[in-house]
N, C-alpha and C positions, 0 to 999 in steps of 0.2 A: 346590179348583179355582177360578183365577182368573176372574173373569168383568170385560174390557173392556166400557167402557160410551161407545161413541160419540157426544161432544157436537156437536154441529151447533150451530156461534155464527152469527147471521144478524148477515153484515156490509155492509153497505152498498157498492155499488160506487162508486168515484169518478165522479161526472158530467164527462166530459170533454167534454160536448156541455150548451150550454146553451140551455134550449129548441128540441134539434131541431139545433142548430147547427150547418153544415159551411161549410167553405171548396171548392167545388169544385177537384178535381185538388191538394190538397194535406189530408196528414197532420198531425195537431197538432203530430205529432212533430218536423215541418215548422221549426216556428219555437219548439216551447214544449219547455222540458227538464225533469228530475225535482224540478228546485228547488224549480217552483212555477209557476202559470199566469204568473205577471207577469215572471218573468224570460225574458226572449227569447234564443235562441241564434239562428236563421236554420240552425241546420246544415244544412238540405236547400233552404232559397231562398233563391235570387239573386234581387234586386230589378232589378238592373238588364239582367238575362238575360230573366226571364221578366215583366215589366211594361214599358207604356208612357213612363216618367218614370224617368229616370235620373239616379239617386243619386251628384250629382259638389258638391264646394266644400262652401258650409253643411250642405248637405242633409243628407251624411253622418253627422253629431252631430243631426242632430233623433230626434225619439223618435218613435214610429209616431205615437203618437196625437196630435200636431200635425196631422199630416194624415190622419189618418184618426180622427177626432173621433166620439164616440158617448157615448150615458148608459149604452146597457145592451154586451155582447158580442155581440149580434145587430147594434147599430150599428154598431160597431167595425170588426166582420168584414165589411163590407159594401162590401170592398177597388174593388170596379169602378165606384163611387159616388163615390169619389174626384177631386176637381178637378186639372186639373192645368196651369190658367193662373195666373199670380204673386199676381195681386190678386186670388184667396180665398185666398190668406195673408199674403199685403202688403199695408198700406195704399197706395193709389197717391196719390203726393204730387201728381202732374203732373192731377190730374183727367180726367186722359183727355186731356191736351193732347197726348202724344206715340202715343197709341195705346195698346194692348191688350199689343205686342210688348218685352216690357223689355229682352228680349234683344239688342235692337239698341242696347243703351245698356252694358246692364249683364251682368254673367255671375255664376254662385251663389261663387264664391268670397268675392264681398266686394259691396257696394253701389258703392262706386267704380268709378267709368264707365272700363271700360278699352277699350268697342267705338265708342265715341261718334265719336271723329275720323274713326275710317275709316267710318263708316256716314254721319255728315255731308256728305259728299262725293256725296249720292246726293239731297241737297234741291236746293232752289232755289238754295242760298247756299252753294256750297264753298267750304272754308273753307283756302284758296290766302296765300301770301306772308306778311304781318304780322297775318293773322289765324289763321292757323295756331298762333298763340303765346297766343292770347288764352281765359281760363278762361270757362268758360260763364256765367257771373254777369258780364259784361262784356255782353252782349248780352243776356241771357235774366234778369238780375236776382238779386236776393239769394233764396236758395231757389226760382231756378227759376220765377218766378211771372207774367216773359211770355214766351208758349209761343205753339205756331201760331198766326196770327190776328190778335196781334198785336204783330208785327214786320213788316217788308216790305226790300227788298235794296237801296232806297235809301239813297248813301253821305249824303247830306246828312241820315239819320234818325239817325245816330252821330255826324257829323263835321260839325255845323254850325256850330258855334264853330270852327271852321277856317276853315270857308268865310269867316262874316262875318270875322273877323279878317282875312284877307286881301284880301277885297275892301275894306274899310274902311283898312288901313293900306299894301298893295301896289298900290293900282290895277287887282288882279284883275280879268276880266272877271265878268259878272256871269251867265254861263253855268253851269248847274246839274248838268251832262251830266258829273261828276267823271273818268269813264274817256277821255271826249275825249281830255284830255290826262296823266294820271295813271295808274299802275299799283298794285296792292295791294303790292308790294313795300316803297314808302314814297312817301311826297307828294316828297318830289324825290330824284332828276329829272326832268323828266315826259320823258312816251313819248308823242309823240304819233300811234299809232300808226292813229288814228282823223280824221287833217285830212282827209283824201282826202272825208271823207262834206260837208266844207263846201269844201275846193279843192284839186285834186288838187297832192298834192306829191311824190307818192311814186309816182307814174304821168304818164302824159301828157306834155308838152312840157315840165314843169316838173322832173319824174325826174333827180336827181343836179345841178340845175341852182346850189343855193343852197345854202350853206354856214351858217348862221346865221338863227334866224327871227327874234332882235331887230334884229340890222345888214340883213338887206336887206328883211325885208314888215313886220316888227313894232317899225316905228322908235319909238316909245314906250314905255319896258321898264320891264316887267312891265304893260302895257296892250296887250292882245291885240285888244281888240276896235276899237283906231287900226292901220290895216294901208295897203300903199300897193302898188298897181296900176305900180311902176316911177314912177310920176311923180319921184320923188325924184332920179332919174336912177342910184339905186344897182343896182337889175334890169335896167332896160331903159331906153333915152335912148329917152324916149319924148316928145319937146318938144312942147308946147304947139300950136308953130305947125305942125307935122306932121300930130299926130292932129287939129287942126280941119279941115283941107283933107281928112285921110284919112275923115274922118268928117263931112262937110257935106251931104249926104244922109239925115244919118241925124236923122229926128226927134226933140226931145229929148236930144239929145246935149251932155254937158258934161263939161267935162275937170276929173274927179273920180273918185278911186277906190272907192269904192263904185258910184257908175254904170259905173264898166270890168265892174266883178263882177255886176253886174245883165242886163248881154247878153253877156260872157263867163265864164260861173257855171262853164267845165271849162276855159278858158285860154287856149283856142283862136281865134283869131284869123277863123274863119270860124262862131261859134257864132250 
């Protein structure tokens, strides 16, 4: 008679909990296969189903533990601990000069700014006509390095070598106000869409009256700031011997175009 003799081998179960270790609401099963702890499948999670931060561009290729950094598996696993602003993984080059939001520059596919132009448009300084074309190290410097603060939307803090060159070689006037008469489209031809704020030309008694501003007010060209009240007789025959009798009451009175503009500053003849 045979007699079986039942060996009982004490074998050790597999610790698939380390120190205790759970991921609440998910199974190891979850993310880890029979390979082995380190090989990750995901078969049962979706990162960007079931988490705040959504797994799109680089992100996709990183490995968990870029962002979910730990020494032990207790660290590791400690998924809700997770940052999920740019610069605790990117170093931020701008200092904090653009803010906290990279997103408004940049998106995870690439570091190359592809939100920039149209979020620009939201500063103090839209970026409209001949600047529309213009790369950001044009304004803001080689890597970036003047940011809020300081710059300011002054054209003469870019385009001063225009200014002086023109004042110095065209007899420019020496008015600093560049939109006066200038648009961002390009320095010429100007637009002056803005004389109305020094004498109305484009309203008032003067509206559609003048054809040219060098031939009849701005008879010295490219010298803006020489203008003529009609004395020339090109506007208005305004003679001498007229406006003294018309104006012989009036104290102070000299028949000179700049005194015309000093008691008629809107054109008007009862100013």
């Amino acid at each position: 008679m045979k007699h079986w003799i039942l060996l009982i081998v004490a074998v050790p179960l597999l610790a698939i909990q380390d120190d205790g270790l759970t991921v609440p609401g998910f199974d190891c099963q979850d993310c880890h296969g029979a390979e082995g702890w380190e090989t990750l499948t995901l078969t049962g999670f979706d990162h960007n189903r079931l988490t705040r931060f959504l797994l799109t561009g680089g992100h996709l290729s990183a490995d968990c533990i870029q962002c979910h950094p730990g020494t032990t598996s207790s660290e590791i696993h400690q998924f809700d601990q997770a940052e999920t602003t740019c610069s605790f993984c990117h170093m931020d080059i701008h200092v904090g000069g653009f803010g906290s939001d990279c997103e408004s520059c940049h998106e995870t596919i690439t570091w190359d700014m592809s939100n920039w132009r149209y979020n620009h448009q939201a500063t103090l300084f839209p970026l409209v006509g001949a600047h529309s074309t213009l790369d950001c190290s044009a304004c803001h410097g080689t890597e970036m390095v003047w940011l809020q603060g300081h710059l300011t939307t002054e054209c003469l803090d870019c385009h001063e070598n225009v200014y002086t060159d023109a004042v110095s070689t065209s007899g420019h006037t020496e008015v600093t106000e560049c939109t006066i008469c200038h648009n961002t489209r390009a320095w010429v031809p100007t637009e002056m869409v803005h004389h109305d704020r020094f004498f109305p030309i484009y309203s008032g008694q003067h509206r559609g009256t003048w054809t040219s501003c060098e031939a009849e007010c701005h008879f010295v060209p490219n010298d803006y700031s020489q203008f003529s009240c009609g004395l020339n007789g090109v506007c208005h025959e305004h003679r001498q011997s007229e406006m003294d009798d018309e104006h012989d009451d009036e104290s102070g009175y000299i028949y000179e175009s700049s005194a015309c503009l000093s008691c008629h500053p809107s054109g008007e003849e009862d100013d």
